[in-house]
NULUMMI-884334 format. One record per residue (C-alpha): y, z, x. Coordinates in steps of 0.1 Angstrom, whole numbers, padded with zeros to 4 digits, always signed. Layout:
YZX
...
END
This chain:
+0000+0000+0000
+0035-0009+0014
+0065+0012+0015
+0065+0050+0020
+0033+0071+0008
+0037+0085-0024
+0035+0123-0030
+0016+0135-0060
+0045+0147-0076
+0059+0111-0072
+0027+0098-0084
+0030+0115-0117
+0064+0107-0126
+0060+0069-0119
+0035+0069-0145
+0051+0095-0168
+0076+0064-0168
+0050+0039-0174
+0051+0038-0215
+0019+0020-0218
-0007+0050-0205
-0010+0078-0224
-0039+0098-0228
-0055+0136-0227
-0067+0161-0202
-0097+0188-0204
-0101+0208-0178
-0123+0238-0172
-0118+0260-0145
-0091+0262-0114
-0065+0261-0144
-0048+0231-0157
-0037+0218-0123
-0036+0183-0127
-0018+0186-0165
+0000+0208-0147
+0012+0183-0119
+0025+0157-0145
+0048+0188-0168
+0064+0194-0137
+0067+0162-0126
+0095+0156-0157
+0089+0129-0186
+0055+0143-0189
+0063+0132-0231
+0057+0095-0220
+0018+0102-0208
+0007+0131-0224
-0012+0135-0255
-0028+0166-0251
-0042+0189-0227
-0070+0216-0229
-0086+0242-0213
-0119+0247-0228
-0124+0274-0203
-0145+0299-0228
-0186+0288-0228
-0189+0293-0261
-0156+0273-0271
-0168+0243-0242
-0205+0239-0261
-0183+0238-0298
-0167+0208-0286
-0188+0192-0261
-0225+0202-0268
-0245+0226-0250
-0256+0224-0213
-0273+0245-0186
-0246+0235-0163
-0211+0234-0168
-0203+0223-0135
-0220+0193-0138
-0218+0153-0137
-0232+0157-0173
-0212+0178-0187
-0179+0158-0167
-0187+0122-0189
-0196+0146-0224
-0158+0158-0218
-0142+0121-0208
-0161+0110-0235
-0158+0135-0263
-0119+0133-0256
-0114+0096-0250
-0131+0088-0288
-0113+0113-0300
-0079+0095-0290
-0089+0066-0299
-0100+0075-0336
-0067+0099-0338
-0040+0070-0319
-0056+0040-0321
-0041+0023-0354
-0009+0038-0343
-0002+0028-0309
-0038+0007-0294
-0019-0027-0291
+0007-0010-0269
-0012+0018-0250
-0037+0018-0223
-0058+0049-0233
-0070+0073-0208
-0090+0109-0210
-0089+0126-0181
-0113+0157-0173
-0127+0176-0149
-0149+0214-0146
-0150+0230-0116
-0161+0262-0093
-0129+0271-0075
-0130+0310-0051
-0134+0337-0075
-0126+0375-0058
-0144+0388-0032
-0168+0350-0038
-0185+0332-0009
-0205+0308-0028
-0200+0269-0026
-0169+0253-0048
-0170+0225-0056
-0162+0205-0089
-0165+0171-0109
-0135+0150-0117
-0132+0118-0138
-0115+0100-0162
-0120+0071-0187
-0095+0045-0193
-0083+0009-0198
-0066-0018-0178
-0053-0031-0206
-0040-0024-0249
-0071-0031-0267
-0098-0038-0238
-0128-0022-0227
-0124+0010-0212
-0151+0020-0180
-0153+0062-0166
-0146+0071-0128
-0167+0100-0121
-0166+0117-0085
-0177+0150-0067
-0156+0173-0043
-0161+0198-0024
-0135+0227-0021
-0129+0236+0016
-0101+0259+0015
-0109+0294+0018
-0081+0305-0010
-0080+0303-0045
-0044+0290-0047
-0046+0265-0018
-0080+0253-0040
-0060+0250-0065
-0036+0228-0053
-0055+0202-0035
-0073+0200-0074
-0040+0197-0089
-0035+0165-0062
-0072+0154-0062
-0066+0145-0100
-0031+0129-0096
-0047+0107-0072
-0075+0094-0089
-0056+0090-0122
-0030+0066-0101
-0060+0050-0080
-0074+0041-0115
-0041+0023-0124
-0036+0012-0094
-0062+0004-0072
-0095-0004-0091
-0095-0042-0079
-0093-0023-0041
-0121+0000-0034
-0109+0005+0002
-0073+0008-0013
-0089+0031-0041
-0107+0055-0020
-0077+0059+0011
-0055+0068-0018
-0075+0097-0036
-0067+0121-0001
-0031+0110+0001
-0015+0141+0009
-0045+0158+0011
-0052+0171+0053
-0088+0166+0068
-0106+0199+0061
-0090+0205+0029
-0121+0185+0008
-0151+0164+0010
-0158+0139-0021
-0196+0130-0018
-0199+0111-0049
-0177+0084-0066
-0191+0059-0091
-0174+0034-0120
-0197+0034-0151
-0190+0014-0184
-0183-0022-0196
-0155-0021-0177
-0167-0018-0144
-0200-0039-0151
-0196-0059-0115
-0193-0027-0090
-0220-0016-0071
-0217+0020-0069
-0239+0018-0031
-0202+0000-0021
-0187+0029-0027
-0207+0057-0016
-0207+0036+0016
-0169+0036+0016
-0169+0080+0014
-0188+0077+0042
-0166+0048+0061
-0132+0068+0057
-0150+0102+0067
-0144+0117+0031
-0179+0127+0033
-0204+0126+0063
-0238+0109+0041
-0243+0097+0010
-0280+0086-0006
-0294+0064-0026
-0326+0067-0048
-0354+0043-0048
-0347+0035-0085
-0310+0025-0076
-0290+0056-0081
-0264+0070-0060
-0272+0110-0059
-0250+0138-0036
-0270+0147-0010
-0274+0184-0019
-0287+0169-0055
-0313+0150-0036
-0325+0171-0006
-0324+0207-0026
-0349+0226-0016
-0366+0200-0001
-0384+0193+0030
-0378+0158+0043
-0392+0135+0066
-0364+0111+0081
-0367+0078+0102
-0337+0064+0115
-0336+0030+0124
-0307-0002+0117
-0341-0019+0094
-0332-0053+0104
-0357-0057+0093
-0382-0034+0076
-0412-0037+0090
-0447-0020+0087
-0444-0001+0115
-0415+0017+0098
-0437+0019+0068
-0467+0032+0090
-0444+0059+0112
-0438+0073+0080
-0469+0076+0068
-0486+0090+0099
-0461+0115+0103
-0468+0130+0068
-0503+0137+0076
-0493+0164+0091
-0462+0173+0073
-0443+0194+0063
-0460+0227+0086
-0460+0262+0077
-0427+0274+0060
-0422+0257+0031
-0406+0283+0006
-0421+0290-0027
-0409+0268-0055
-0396+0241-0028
-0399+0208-0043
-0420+0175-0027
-0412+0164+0007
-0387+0130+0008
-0390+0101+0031
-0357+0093+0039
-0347+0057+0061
-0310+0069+0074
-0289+0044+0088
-0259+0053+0104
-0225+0035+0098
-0226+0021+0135
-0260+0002+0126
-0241-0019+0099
-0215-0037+0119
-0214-0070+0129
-0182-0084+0152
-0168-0046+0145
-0171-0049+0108
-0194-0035+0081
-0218-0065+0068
-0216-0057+0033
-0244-0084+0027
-0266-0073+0048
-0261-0036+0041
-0271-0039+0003
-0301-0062+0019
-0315-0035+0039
-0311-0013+0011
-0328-0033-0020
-0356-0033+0006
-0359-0001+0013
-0356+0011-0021
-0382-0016-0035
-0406-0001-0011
-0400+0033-0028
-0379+0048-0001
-0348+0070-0002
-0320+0058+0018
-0296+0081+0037
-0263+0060+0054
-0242+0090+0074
-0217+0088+0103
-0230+0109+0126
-0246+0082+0154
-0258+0114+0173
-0297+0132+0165
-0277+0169+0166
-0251+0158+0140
-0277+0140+0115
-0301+0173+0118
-0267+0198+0112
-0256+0173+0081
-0292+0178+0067
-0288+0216+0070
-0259+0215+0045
-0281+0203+0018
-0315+0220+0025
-0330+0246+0044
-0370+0232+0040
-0388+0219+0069
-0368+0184+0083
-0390+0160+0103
-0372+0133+0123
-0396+0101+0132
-0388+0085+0160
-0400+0056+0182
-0407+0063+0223
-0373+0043+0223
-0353+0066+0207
-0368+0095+0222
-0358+0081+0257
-0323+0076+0241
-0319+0116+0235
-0322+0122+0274
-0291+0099+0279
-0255+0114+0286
-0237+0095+0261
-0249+0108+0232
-0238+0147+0246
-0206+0138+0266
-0184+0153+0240
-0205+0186+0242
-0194+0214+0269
-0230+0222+0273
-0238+0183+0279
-0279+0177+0271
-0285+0216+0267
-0263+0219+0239
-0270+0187+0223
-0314+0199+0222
-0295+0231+0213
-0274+0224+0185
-0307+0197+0172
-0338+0225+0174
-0314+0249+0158
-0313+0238+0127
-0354+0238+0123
-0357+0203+0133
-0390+0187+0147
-0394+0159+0164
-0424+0136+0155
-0428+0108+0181
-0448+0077+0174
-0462+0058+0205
-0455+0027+0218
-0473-0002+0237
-0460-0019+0271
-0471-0051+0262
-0464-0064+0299
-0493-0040+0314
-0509-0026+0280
-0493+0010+0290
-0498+0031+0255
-0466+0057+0260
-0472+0087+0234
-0449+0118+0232
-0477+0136+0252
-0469+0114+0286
-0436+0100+0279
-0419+0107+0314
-0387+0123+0308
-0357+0122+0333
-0369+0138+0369
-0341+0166+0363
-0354+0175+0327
-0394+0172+0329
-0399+0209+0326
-0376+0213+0296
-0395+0185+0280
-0429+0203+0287
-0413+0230+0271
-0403+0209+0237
-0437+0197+0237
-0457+0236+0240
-0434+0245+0213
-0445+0224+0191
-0405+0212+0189
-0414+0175+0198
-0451+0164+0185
-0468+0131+0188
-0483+0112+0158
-0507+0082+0156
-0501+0046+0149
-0533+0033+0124
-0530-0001+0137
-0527-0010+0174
-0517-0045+0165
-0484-0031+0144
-0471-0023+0184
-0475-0060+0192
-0442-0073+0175
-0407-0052+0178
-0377-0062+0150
-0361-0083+0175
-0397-0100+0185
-0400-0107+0145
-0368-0120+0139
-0368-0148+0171
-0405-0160+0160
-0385-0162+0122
-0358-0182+0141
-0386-0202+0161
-0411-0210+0136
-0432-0186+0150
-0458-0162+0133
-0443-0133+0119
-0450-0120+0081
-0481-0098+0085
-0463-0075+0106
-0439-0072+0073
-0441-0064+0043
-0438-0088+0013
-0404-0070-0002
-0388-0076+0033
-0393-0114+0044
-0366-0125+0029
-0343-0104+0042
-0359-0117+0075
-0351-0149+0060
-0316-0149+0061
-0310-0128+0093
-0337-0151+0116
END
């Protein structure tokens, strides 16, 4: 957006003085901050319709229907909802050829006193783009950072001032969209993990675009997608659950990936599973450095790699966090179950390299530190020389001269583990060596599986 950034406050007023969108707020909890943003804010008359505080359980469930959670996405698009028909059916003979409807709402968990759990809350809001058309909902999840009530408060109050404007505004834009809901809002002050456009409205966005974006501008560190398609938080998906992740860039999926997974959880998860933990996950992660092409995201081929990966019944972590100590600490946010990382003999040699630990004071020390800290074990799947037939397995991989002994260590521990591959043959082709036979005319599919080839196809 040219010219000077606009405050919230600004925000507000500029669409106060916009005659065509009026609508409603609801909001539950953390008071009416974002109403409360657009009183202030003067000419509040030309945009407001009404605003509730349905604050009281018993007064919520009279007007919205009952719910186990009132902090949740559910009860977010009851309230849009609820309030958006309720304009319509109350304004829409009087003012629907000039107005551009919206109902904004959102429920949230701010700092009560003397509180240390997690706050965190749902905002969203259901509108038009123009008199008379189909409206769509913009749903998305924060977390609350600050350590005060008040200072939550306010970044709410600015949150939902934001999004409201980036509805208006920047709905064509999803870069646009998403750098405008922290305007004004300092790194530290909140994560959003989850933002998706639902309705007729919004028929042509594919929410896996913008879960990827969170992640691009750092407004979140992962996001995941289910294998049927849906884009979940993290903590939704990985609650109380031990998970298996391989990490790889999947161009292209291949049946080693598919056997690596399966070989690992043979003998996973250990000891230590908690009582009433749900079913371990496979997760693929890719991280955002694994999806550029000439310094750029490949859009294509990131949504590619995913319809793969979810075909075969996979859930699919992207994060920004290129190093193994930052993947394993993001993981910790979201569960506290057993978390197996699969790797190749590859990527294990890559962990003894200084790059990925020159930011650390404690250099390679911290970095296996920081990684077997958080209750993370290594499972390493071999790998075949195929210029002498060497078979390299975790149990005589030759680590760096200066670190054998600490390796030893890793492996006595039971902190790094080997697992078998069921097929010597899938060692025979690597992703590169598949994708130059593709590009040759060479032999290549039985060392894939039938829901990747064509994404082989069109990267040979």
């Amino acid at each position: 957006m040219k010219g000077p950034l606009l405050t919230a406050d600004d925000k507000a007023l500029q669409l106060n003085l916009d005659p065509s969108i009026y609508g409603t707020f609801a909001e539950i909890g953390a008071g009416q901050e974002v109403a409360n943003r657009f009183f202030r804010a003067s000419a509040s008359a030309g945009t407001v319709a009404k605003t509730i505080s349905a604050y009281d359980m018993t007064i919520s469930d009279a007007l919205y229907g009952k719910t186990s959670r009132y902090v949740s996405q559910d009860r977010l698009i009851d309230m849009v909802n609820y309030e958006y028909e309720l304009l319509e059916e109350r304004l829409g003979e009087e003012r629907g050829d000039r107005s551009k409807f919206f109902s904004f709402a959102n429920t949230v968990r701010a700092r009560g006193y003397q509180d240390e759990e997690e706050c965190h809350g749902w905002l969203g809001i259901r509108c038009q783009s123009r008199s008379g058309g189909p409206s769509g909902t913009i749903v998305l999840h924060t977390r609350l950072l600050d350590r005060e009530n008040v200072d939550q408060m306010e970044a709410l109050g600015i949150l939902g001032v934001n999004l409201i404007w980036a509805a208006y505004k920047h709905s064509k834009d999803l870069s646009a969209f998403v750098k405008s809901l922290v305007d004004f809002l300092v790194p530290g002050r909140i994560e959003i993990d989850m933002l998706k456009f639902l309705g007729d409205r919004f028929t042509m966005v594919d929410n896996r675009l913008c879960a990827l974006e969170l992640v691009r501008q750092g407004l979140t560190p992962a996001t995941v997608f289910m294998p049927d398609g849906d884009v979940v938080q993290p903590a939704e998906a990985f609650y109380k659950t031990p998970l298996l992740v391989l990490r790889g860039s999947f161009i292209p999926v291949t049946k080693l990936h598919l056997d690596m997974l399966e070989q690992a959880g043979k003998n996973f998860p250990p000891e230590g599973v908690s009582e009433g933990a749900r079913p371990c996950r496979e997760v693929c992660e890719v991280s955002l450095s694994n999806l550029l092409r000439d310094g750029e995201i490949d859009l294509v081929s990131f949504i590619d790699r995913v319809d793969v990966l979810q075909a075969l019944g996979k859930v699919v972590m992207i994060s920004n966090c290129p190093e193994f100590h930052r993947v394993a600490a993001t993981l910790r946010l979201y569960t506290r179950e057993p978390v197996g990382m699969v790797l190749s003999i590859g990527l294990l040699n890559e962990l003894f390299k200084e790059k990925w630990s020159e930011k650390l004071a404690g250099g390679i020390l911290e970095s296996f530190g920081r990684l077997f800290k958080a209750g993370v074990t290594l499972l390493v799947y071999p790998w075949q020389n195929n210029k002498d037939g060497e078979l390299v397995t975790a149990e005589n991989f030759r680590a760096p001269e200066n670190l054998k002994h600490l390796y030893r260590h890793f492996i006595a521990s039971g902190r790094i583990s080997g697992i078998d591959c069921s097929d010597p043959k899938l060692l025979e082709m690597t992703g590169r060596d598949i994708l130059r036979a593709a590009r040759d005319g060479g032999d290549w599919e039985e060392w894939v599986p039938e829901e990747a080839r064509p994404l082989v196809k069109s990267h040979a």
